[in-house]
ChimeraX commands (.cxc) that place a marker at each C-alpha (Angstrom):
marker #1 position -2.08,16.52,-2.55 radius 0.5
marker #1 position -0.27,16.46,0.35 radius 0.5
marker #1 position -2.40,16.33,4.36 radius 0.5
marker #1 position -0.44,18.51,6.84 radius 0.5
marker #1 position 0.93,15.63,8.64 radius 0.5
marker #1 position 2.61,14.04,5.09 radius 0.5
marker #1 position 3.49,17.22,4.59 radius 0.5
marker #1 position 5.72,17.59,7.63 radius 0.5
marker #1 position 6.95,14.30,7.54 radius 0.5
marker #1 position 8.16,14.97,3.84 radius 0.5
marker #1 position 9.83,18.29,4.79 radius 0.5
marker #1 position 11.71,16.31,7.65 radius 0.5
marker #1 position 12.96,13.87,5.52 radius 0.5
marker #1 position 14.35,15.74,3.00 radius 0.5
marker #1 position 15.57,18.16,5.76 radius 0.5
marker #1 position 17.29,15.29,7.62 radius 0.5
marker #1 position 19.02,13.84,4.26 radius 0.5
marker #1 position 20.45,16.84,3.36 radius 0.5
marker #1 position 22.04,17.22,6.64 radius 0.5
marker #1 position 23.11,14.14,6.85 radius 0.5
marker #1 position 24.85,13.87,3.37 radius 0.5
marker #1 position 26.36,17.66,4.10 radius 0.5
marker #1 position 24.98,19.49,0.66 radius 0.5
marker #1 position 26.17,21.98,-0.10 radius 0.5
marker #1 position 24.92,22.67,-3.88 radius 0.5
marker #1 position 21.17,22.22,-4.81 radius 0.5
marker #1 position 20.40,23.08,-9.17 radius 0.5
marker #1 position 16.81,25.20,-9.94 radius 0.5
marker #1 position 16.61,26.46,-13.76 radius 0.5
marker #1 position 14.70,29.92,-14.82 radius 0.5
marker #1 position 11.42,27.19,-14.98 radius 0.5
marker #1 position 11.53,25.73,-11.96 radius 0.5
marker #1 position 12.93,22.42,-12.70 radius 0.5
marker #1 position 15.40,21.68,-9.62 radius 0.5
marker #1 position 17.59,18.65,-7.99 radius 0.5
marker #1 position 17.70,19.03,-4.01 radius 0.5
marker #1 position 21.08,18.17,-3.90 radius 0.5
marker #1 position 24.05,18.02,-5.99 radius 0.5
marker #1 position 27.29,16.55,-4.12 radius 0.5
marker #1 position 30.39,16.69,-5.95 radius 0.5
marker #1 position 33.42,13.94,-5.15 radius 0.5
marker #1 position 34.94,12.96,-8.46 radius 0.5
marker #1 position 32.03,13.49,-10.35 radius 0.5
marker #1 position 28.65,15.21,-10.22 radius 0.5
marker #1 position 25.71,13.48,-8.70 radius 0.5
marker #1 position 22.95,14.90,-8.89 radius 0.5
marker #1 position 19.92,13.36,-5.89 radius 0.5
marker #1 position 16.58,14.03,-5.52 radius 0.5
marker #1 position 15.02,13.56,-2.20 radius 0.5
marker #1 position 11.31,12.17,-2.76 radius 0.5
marker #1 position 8.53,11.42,0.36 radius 0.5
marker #1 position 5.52,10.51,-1.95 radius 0.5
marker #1 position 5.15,10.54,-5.71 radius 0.5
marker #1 position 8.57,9.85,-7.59 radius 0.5
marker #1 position 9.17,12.27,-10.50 radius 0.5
marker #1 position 11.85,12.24,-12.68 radius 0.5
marker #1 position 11.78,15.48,-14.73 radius 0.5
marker #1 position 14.43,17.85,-12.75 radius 0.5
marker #1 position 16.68,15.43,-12.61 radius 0.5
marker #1 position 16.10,14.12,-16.39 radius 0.5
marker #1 position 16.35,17.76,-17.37 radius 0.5
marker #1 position 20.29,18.29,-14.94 radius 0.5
marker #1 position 21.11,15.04,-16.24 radius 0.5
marker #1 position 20.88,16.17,-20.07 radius 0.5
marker #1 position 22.62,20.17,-19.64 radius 0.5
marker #1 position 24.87,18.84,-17.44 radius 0.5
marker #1 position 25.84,15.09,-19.64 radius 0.5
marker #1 position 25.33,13.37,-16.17 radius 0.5
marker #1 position 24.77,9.69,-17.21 radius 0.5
marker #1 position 23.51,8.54,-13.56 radius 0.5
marker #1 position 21.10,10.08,-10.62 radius 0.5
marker #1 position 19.36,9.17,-7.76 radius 0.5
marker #1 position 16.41,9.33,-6.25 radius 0.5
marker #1 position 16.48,8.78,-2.24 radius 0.5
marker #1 position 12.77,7.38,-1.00 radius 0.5
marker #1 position 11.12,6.21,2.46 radius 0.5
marker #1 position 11.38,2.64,0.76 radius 0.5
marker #1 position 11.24,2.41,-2.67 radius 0.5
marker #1 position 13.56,0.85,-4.59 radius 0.5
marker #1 position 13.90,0.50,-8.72 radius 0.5
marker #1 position 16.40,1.35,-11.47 radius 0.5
marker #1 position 15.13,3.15,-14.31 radius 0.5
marker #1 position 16.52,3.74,-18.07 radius 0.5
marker #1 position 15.40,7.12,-19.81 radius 0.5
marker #1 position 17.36,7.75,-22.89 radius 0.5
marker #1 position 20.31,6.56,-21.28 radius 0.5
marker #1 position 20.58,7.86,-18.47 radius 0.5
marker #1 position 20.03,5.06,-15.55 radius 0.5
marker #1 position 18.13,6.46,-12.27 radius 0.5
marker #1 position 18.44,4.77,-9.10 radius 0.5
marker #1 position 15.09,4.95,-6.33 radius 0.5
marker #1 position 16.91,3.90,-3.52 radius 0.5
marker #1 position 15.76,3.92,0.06 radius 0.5
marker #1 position 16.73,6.44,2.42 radius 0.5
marker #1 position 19.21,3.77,4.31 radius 0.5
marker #1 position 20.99,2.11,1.90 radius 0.5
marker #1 position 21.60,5.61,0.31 radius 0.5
marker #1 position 23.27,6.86,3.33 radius 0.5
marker #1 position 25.40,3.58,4.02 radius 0.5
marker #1 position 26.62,4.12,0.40 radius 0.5
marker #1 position 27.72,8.02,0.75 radius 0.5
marker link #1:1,2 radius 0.2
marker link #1:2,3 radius 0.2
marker link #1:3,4 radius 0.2
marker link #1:4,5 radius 0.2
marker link #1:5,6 radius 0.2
marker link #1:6,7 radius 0.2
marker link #1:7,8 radius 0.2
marker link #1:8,9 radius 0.2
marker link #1:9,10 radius 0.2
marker link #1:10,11 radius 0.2
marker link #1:11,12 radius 0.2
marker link #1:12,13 radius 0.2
marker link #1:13,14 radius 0.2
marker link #1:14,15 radius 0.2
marker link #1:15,16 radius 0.2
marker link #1:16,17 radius 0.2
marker link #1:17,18 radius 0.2
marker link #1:18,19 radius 0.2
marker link #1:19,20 radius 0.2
marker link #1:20,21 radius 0.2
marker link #1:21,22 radius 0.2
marker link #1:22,23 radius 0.2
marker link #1:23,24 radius 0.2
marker link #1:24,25 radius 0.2
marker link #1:25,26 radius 0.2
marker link #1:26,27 radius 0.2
marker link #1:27,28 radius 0.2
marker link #1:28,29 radius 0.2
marker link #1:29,30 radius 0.2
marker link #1:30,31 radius 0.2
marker link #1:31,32 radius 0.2
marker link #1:32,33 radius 0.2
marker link #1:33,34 radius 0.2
marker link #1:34,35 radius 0.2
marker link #1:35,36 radius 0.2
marker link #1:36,37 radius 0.2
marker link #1:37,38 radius 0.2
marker link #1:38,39 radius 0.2
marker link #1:39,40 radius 0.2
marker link #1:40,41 radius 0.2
marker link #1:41,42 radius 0.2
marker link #1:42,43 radius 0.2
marker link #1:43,44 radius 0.2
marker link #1:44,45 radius 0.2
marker link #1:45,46 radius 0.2
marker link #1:46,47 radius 0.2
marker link #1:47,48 radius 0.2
marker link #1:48,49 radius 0.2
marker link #1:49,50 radius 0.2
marker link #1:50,51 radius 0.2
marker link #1:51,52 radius 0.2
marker link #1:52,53 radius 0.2
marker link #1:53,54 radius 0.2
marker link #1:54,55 radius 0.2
marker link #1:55,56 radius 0.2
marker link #1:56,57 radius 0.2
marker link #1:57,58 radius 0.2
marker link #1:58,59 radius 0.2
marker link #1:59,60 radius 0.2
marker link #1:60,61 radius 0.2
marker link #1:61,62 radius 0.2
marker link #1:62,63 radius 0.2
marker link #1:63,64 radius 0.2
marker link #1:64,65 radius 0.2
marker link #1:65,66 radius 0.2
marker link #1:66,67 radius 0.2
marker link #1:67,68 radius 0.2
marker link #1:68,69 radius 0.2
marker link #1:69,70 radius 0.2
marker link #1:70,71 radius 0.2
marker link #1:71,72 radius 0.2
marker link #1:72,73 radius 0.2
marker link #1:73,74 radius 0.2
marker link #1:74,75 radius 0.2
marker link #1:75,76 radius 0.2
marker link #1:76,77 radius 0.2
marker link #1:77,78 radius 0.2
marker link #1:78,79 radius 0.2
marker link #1:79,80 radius 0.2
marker link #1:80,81 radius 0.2
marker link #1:81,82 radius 0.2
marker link #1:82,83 radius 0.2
marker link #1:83,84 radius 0.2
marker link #1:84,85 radius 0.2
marker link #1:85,86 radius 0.2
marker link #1:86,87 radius 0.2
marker link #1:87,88 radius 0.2
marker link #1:88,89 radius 0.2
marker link #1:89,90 radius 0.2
marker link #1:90,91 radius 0.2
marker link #1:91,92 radius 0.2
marker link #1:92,93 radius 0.2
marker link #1:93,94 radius 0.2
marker link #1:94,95 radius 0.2
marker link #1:95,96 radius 0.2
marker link #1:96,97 radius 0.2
marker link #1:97,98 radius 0.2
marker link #1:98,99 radius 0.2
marker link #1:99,100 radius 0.2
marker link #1:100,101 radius 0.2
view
C-alpha cells in the first residue's frame, strides 16, 4: 500500500515519462491487465512505467496476444533482465531509458 506522498510521487513519474517519451497508445484488456505505454517505431514496444513493486503480468499477458518477444519496465533505479517463457524484460532506470528512446 501506497502513503499519499509515494503515491504522488508515483503518479508524477509515470506522468513525466509519458510526456517525455510522447505516447500516444497505452493497451487495457476487458480484465484489467494494461501496459502504460505502447510506442510504435519499427516495431511494437510495449513499457510499463513502475514507482514501487515491479509486476510483470500486463505486460507478460501484451507480450503473448500481441507475439512481442521484448518489453520494458522503466523504474526510479532498478535495473535487471528477466526471461519468462521467452520473452526477455528489461527493468531499466528511468534515465538510461530516456537516453535510449
Amino acid at each position: 500500500m501506497f502513503r499519499e506522498d509515494e503515491l504522488s510521487k508515483s503518479k508524477v513519474f509515470e506522468w513525466f515519462l509519458v510526456n517525455q517519451l510522447k505516447a500516444e497508445f497505452f493497451w487495457r484488456d476487458p480484465y484489467k491487465n494494461e501496459v502504460d505505454i505502447i510506442l510504435v517505431d519499427k516495431k511494437i514496444v510495449p513499457v510499463e512505467i513502475k514507482y514501487g513493486r515491479v509486476d510483470f503480468s500486463g505486460l507478460l499477458k501484451f507480450m503473448k496476444k500481441f507475439k512481442v518477444n521484448e518489453g520494458f519496465i522503466i523504474s526510479p533505479a532498478k535495473e535487471e533482465t528477466q526471461k519468462i517463457n521467452r520473452k526477455s524484460i528489461s527493468v531499466v532506470p528511468a534515465f538510461k531509458f530516456l537516453l535510449n528512446y
